[in-house]
PDB file as gemmi writes it, atoms N, CA and C in Angstrom:
CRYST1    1.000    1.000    1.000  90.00  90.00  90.00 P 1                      
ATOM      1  N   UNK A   1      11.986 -23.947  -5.124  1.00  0.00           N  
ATOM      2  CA  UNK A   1      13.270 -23.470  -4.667  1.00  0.00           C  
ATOM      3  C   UNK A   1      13.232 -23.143  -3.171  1.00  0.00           C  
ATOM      4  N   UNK A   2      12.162 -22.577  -2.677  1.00  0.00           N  
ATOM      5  CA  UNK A   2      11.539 -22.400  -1.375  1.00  0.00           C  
ATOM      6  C   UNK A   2      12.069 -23.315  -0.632  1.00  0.00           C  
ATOM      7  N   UNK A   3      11.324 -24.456  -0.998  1.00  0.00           N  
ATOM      8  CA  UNK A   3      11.404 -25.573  -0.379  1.00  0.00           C  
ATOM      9  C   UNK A   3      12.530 -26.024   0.002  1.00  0.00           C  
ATOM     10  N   UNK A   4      13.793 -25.981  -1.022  1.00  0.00           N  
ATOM     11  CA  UNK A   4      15.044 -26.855  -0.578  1.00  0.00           C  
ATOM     12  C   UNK A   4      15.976 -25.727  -0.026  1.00  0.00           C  
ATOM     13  N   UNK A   5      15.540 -24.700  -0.012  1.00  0.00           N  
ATOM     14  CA  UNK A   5      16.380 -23.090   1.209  1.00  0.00           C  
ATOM     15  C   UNK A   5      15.886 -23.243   2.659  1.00  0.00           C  
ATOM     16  N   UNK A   6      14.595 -23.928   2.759  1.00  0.00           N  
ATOM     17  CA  UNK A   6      13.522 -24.013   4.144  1.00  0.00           C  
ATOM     18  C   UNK A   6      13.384 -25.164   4.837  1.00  0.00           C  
ATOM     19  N   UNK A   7      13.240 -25.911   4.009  1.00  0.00           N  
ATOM     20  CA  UNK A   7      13.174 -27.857   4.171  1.00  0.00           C  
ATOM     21  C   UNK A   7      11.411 -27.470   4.893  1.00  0.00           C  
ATOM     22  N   UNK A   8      10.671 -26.833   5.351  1.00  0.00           N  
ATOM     23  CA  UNK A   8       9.712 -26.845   6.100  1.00  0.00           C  
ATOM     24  C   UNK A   8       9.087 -25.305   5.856  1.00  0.00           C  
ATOM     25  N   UNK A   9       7.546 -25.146   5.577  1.00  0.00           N  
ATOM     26  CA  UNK A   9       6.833 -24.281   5.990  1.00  0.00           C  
ATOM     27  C   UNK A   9       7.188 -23.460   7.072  1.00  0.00           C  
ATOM     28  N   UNK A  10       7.283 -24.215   8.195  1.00  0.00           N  
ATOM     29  CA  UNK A  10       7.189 -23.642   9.794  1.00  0.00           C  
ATOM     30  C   UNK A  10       8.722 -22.734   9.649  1.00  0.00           C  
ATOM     31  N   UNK A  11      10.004 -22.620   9.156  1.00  0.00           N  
ATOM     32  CA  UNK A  11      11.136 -22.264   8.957  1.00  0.00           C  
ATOM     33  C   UNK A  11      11.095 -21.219   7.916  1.00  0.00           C  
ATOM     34  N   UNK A  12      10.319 -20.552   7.422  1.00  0.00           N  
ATOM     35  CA  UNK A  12      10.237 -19.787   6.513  1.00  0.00           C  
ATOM     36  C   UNK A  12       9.809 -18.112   7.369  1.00  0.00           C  
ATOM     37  N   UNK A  13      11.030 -17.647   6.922  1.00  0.00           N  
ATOM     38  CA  UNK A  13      10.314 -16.095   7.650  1.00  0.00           C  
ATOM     39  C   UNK A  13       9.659 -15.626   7.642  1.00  0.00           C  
ATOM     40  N   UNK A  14       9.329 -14.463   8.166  1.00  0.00           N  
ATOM     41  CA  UNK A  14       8.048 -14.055   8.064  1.00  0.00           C  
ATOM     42  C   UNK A  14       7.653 -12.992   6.675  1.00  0.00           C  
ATOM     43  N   UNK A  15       8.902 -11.847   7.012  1.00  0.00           N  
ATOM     44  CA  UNK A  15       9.069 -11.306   5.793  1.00  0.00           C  
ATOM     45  C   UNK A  15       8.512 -11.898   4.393  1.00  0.00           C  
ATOM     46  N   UNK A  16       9.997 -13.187   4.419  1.00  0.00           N  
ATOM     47  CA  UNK A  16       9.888 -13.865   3.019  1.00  0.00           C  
ATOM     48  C   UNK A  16       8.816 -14.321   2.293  1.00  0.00           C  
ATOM     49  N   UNK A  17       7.971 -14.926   3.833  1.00  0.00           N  
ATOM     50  CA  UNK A  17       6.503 -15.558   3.580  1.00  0.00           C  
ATOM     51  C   UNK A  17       5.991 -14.844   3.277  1.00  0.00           C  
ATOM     52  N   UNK A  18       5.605 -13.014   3.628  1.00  0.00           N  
ATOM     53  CA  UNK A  18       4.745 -12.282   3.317  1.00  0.00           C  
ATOM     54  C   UNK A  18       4.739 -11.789   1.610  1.00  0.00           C  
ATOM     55  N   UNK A  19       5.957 -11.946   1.520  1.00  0.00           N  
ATOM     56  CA  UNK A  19       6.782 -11.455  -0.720  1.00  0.00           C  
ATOM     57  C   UNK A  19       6.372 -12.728  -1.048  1.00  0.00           C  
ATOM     58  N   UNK A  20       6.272 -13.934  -0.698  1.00  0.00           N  
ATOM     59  CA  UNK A  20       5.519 -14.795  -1.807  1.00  0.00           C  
ATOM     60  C   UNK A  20       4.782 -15.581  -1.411  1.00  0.00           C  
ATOM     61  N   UNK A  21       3.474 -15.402  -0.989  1.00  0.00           N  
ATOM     62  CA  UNK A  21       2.661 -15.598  -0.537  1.00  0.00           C  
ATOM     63  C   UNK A  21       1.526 -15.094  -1.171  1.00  0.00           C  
ATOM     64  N   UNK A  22       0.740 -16.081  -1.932  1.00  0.00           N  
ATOM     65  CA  UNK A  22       0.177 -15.753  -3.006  1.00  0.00           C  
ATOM     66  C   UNK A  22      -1.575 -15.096  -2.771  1.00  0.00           C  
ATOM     67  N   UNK A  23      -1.028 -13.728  -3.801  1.00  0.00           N  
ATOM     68  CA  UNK A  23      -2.609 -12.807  -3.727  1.00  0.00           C  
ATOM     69  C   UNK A  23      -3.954 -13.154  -3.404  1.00  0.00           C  
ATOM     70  N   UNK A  24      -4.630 -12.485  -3.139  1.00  0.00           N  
ATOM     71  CA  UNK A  24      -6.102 -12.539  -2.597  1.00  0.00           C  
ATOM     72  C   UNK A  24      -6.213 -12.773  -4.137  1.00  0.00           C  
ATOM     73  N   UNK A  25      -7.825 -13.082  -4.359  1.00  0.00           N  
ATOM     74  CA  UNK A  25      -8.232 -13.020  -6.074  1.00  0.00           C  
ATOM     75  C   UNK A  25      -8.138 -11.158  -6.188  1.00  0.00           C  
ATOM     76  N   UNK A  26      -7.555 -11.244  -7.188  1.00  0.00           N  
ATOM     77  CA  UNK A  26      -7.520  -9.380  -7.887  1.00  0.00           C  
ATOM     78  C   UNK A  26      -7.092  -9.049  -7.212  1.00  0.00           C  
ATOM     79  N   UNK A  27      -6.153  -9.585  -6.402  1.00  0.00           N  
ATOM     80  CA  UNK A  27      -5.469  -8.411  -5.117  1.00  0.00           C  
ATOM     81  C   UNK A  27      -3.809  -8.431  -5.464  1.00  0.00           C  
ATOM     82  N   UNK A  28      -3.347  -7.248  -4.797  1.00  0.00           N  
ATOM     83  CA  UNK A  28      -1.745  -7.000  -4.986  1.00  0.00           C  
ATOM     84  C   UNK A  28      -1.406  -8.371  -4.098  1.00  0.00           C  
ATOM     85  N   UNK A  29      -1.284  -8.187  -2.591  1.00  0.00           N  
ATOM     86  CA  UNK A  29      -1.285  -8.586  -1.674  1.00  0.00           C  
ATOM     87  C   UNK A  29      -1.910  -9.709  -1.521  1.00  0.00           C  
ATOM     88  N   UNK A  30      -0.942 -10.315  -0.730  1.00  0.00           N  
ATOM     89  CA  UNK A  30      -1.867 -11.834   0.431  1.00  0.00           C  
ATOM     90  C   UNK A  30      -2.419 -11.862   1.568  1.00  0.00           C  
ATOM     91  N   UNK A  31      -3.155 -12.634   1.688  1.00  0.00           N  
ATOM     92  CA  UNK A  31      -4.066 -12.194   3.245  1.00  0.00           C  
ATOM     93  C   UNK A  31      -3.489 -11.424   4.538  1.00  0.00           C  
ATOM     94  N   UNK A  32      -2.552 -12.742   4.571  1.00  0.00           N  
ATOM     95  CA  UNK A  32      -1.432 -11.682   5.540  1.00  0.00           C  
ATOM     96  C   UNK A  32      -1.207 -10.203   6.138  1.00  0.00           C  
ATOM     97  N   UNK A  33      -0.814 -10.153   4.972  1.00  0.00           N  
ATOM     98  CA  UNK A  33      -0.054  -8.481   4.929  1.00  0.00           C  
ATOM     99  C   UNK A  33      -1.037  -7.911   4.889  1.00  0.00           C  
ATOM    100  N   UNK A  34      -2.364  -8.162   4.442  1.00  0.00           N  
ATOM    101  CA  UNK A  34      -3.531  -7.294   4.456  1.00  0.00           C  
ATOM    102  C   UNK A  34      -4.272  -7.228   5.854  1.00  0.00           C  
ATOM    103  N   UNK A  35      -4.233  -8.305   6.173  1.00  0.00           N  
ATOM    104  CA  UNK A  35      -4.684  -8.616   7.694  1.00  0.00           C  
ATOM    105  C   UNK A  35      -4.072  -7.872   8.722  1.00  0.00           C  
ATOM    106  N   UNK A  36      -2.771  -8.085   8.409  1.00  0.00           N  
ATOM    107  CA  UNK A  36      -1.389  -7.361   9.388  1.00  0.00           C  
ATOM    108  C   UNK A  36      -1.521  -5.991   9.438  1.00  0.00           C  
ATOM    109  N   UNK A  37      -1.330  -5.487   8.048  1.00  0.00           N  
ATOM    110  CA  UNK A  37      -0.894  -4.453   7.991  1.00  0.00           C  
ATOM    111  C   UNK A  37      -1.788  -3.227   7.967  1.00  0.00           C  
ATOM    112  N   UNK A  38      -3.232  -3.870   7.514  1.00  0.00           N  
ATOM    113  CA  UNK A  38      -4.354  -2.492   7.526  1.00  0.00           C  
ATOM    114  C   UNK A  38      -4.828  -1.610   8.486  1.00  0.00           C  
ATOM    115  N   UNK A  39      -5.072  -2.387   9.453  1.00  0.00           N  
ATOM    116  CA  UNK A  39      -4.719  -1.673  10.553  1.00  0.00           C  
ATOM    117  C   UNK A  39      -4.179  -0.620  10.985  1.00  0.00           C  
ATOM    118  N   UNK A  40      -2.970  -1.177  10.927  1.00  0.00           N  
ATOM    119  CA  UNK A  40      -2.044   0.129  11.266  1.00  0.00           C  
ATOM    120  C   UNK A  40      -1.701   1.057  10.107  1.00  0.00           C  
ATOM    121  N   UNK A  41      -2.046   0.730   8.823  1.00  0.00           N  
ATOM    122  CA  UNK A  41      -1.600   2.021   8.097  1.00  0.00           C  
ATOM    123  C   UNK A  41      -3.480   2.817   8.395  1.00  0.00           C  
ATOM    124  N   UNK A  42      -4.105   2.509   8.394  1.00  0.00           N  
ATOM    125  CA  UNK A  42      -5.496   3.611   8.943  1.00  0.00           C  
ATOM    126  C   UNK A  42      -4.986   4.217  10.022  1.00  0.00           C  
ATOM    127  N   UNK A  43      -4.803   3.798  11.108  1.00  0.00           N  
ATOM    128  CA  UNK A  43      -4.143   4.201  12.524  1.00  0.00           C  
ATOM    129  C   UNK A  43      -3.182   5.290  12.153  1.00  0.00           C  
ATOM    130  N   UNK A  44      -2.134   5.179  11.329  1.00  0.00           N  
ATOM    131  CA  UNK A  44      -1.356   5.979  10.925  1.00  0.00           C  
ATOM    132  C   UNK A  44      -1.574   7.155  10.260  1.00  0.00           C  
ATOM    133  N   UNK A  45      -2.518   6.956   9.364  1.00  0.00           N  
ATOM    134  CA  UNK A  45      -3.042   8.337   8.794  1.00  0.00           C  
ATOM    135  C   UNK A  45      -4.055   8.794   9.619  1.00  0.00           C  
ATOM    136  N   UNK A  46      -4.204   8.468  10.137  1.00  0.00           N  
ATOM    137  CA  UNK A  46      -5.730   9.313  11.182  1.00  0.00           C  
ATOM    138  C   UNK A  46      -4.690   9.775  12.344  1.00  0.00           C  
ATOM    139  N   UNK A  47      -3.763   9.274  12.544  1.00  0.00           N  
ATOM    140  CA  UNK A  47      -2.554   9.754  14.119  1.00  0.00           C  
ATOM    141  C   UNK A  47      -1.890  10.796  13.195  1.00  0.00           C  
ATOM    142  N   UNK A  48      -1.641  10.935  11.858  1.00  0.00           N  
ATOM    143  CA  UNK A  48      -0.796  12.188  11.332  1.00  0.00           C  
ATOM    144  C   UNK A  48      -1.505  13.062  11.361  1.00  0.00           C  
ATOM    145  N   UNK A  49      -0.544  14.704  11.941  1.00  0.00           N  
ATOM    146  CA  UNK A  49      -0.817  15.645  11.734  1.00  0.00           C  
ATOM    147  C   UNK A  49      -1.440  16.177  10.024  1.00  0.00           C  
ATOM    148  N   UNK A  50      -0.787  15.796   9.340  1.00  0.00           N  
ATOM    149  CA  UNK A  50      -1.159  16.189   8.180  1.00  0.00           C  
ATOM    150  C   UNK A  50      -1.916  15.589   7.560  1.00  0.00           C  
ATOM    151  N   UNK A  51      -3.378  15.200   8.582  1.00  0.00           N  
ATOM    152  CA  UNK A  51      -4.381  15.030   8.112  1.00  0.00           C  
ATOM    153  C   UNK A  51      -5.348  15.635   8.562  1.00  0.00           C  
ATOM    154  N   UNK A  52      -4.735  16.962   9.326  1.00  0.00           N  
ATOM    155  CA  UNK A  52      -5.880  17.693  10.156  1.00  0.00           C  
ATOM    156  C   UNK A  52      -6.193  18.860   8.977  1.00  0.00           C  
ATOM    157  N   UNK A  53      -7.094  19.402   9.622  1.00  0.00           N  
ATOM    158  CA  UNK A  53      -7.613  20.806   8.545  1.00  0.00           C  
ATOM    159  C   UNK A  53      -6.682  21.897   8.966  1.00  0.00           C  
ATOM    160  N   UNK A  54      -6.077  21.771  10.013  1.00  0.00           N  
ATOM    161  CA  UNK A  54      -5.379  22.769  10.080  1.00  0.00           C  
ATOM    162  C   UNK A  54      -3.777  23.071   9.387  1.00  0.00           C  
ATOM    163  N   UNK A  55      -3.397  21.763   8.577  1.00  0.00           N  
ATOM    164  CA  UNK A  55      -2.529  21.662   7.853  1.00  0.00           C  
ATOM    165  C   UNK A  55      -2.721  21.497   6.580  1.00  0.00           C  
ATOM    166  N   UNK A  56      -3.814  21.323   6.125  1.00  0.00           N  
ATOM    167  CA  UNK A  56      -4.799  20.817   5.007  1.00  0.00           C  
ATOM    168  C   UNK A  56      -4.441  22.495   4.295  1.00  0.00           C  
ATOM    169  N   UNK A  57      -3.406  22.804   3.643  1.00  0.00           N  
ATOM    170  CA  UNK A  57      -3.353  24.181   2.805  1.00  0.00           C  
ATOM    171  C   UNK A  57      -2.048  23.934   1.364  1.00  0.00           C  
ATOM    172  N   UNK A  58      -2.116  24.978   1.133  1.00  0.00           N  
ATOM    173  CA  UNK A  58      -0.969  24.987  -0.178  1.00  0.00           C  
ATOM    174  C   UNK A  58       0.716  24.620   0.552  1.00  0.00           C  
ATOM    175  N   UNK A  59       1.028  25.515   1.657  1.00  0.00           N  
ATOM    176  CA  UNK A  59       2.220  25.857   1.685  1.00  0.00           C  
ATOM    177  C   UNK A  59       2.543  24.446   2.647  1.00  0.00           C  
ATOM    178  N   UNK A  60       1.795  23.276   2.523  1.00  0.00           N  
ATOM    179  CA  UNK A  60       1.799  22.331   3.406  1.00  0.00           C  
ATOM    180  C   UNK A  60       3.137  21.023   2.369  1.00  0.00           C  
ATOM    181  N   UNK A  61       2.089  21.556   1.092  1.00  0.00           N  
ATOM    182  CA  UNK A  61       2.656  20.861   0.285  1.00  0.00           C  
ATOM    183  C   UNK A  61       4.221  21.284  -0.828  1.00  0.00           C  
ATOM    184  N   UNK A  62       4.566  22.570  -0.353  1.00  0.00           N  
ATOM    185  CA  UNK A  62       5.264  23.272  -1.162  1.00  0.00           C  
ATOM    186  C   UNK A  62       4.228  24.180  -2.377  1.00  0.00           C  
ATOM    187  N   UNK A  63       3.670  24.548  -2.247  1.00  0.00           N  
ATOM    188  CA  UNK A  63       3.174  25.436  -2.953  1.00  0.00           C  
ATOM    189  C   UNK A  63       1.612  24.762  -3.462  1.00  0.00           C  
ATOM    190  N   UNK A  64       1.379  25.934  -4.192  1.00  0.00           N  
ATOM    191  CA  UNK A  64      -0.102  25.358  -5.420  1.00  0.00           C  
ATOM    192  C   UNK A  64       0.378  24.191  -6.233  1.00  0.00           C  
ATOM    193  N   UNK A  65       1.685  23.870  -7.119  1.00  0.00           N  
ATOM    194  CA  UNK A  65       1.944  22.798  -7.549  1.00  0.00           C  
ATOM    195  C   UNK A  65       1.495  21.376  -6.381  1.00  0.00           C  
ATOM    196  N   UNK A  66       2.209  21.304  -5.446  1.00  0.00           N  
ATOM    197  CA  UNK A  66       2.118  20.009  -4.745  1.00  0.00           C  
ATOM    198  C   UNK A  66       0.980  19.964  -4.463  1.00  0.00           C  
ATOM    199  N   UNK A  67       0.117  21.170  -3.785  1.00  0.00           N  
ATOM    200  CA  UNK A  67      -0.930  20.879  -3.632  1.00  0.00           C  
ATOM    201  C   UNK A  67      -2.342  20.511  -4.435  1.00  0.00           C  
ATOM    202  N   UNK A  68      -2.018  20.627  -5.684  1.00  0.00           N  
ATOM    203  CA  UNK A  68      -2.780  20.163  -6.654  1.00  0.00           C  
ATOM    204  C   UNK A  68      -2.267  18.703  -7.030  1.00  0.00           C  
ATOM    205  N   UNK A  69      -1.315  18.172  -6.855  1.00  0.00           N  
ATOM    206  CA  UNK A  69      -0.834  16.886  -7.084  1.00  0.00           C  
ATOM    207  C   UNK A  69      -1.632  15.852  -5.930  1.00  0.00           C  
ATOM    208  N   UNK A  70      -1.359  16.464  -4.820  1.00  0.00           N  
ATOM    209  CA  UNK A  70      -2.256  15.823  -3.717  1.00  0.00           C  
ATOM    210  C   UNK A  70      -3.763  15.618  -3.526  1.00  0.00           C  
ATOM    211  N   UNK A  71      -4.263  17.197  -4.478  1.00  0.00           N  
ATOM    212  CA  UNK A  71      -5.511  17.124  -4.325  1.00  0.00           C  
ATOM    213  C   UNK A  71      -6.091  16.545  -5.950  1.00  0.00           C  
ATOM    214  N   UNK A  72      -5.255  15.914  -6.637  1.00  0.00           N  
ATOM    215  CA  UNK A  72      -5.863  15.226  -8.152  1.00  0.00           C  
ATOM    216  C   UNK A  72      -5.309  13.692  -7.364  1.00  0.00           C  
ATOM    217  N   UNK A  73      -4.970  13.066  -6.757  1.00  0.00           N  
ATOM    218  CA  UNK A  73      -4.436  11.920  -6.122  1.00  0.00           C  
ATOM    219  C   UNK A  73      -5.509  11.257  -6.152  1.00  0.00           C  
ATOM    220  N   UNK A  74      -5.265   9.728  -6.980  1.00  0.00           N  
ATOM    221  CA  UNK A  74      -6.288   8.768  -6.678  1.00  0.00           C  
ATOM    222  C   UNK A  74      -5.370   7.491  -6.198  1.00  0.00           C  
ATOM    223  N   UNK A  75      -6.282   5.992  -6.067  1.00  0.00           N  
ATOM    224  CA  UNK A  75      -6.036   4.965  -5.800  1.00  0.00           C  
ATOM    225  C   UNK A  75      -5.737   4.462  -6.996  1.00  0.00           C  
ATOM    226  N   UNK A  76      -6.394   4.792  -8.225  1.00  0.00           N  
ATOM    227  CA  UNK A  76      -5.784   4.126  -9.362  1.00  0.00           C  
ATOM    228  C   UNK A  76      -4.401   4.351  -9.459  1.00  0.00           C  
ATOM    229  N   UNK A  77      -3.985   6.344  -9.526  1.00  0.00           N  
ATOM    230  CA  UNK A  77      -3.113   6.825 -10.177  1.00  0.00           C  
ATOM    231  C   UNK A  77      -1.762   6.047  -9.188  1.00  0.00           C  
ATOM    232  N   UNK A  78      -2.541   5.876  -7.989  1.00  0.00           N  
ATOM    233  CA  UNK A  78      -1.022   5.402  -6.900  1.00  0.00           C  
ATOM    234  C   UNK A  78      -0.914   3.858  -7.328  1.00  0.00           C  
ATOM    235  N   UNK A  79      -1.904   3.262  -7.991  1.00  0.00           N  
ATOM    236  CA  UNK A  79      -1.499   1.736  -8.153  1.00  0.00           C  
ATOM    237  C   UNK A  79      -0.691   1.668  -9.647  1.00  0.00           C  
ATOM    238  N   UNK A  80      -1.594   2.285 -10.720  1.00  0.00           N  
ATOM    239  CA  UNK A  80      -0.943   2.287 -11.945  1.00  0.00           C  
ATOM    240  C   UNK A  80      -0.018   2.794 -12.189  1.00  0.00           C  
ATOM    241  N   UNK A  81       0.645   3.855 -11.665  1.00  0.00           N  
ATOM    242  CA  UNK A  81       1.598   4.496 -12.269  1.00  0.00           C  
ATOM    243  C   UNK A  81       3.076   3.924 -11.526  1.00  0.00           C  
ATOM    244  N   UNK A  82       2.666   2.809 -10.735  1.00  0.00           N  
ATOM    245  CA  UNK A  82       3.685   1.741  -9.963  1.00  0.00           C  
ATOM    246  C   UNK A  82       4.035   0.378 -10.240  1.00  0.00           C  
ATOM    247  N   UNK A  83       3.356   0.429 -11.450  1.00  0.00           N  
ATOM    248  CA  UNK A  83       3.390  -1.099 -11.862  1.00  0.00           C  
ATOM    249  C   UNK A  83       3.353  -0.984 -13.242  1.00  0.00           C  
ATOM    250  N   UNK A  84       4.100  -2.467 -14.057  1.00  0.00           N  
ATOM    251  CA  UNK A  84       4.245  -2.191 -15.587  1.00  0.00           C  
ATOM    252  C   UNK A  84       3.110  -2.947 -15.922  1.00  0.00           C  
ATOM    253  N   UNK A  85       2.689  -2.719 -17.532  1.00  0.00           N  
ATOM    254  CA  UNK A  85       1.915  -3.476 -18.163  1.00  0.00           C  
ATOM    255  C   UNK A  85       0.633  -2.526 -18.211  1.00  0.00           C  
ATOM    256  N   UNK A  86      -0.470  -3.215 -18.151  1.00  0.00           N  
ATOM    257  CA  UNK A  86      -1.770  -2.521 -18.489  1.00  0.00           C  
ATOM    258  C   UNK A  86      -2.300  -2.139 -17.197  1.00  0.00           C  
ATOM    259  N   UNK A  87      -2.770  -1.258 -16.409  1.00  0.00           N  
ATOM    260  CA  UNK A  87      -3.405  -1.170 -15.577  1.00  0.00           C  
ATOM    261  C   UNK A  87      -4.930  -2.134 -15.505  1.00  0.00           C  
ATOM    262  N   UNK A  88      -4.884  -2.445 -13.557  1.00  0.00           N  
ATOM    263  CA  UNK A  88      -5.563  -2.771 -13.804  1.00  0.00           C  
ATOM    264  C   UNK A  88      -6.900  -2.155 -13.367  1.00  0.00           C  
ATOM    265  N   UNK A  89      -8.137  -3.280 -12.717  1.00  0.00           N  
ATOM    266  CA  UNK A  89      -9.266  -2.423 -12.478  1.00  0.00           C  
ATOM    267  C   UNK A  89      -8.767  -2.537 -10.557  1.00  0.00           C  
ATOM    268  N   UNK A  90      -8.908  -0.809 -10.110  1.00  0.00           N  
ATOM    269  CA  UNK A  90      -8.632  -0.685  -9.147  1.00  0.00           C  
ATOM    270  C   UNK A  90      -9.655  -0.012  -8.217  1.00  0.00           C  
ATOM    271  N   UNK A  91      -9.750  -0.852  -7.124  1.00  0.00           N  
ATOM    272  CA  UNK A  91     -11.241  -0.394  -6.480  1.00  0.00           C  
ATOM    273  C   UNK A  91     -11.060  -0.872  -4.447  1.00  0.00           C  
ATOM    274  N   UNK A  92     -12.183  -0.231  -3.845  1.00  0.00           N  
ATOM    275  CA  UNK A  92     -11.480  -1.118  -2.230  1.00  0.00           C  
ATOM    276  C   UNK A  92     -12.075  -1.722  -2.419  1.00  0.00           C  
ATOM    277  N   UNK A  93     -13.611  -2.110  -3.561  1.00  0.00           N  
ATOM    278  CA  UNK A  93     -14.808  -3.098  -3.195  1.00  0.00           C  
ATOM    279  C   UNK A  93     -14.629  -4.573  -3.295  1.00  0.00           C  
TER     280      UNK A  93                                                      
END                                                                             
């Protein structure tokens, strides 16, 4: 369908290219966006304030609730609990 909206690879946005543009093996993502984008989301959390120790407390998060939500936070719980079906195996390795 691509094809007859584009007539050509080279005519395909960038966006669009990046939404179907098919996964690494076991990966959400395509090279791309991983290439592109890792970068700057590290950059981003290391440039936020609220990753210093000096914000690192309860009332940061709205109370002991949030802050126990933040501090039980994994990579699984942020992948699985975003996607339907069975979870899968989630790892950076």
């Amino acid at each position: 369908e691509m094809k007859q909206l584009y007539g050509h690879i080279d005519a395909v946005e960038l966006y669009s290219g990046l939404l179907v543009e098919k996964p690494r093996p076991n990966a959400v993502f395509g090279e791309t966006i991983v290439e592109m984008g890792a970068p700057y989301s590290l950059k981003g959390l290391m440039g936020n304030a609220i990753c210093s120790p000096e914000y690192w407390m309860p009332s940061t998060f709205g109370g002991k609730v949030g802050f126990d939500i933040v501090n039980s936070a994994s990579l699984k719980k942020l992948v699985c609990l975003n996607i339907k079906g069975p979870c899968p195996m989630v790892s950076f390795q």
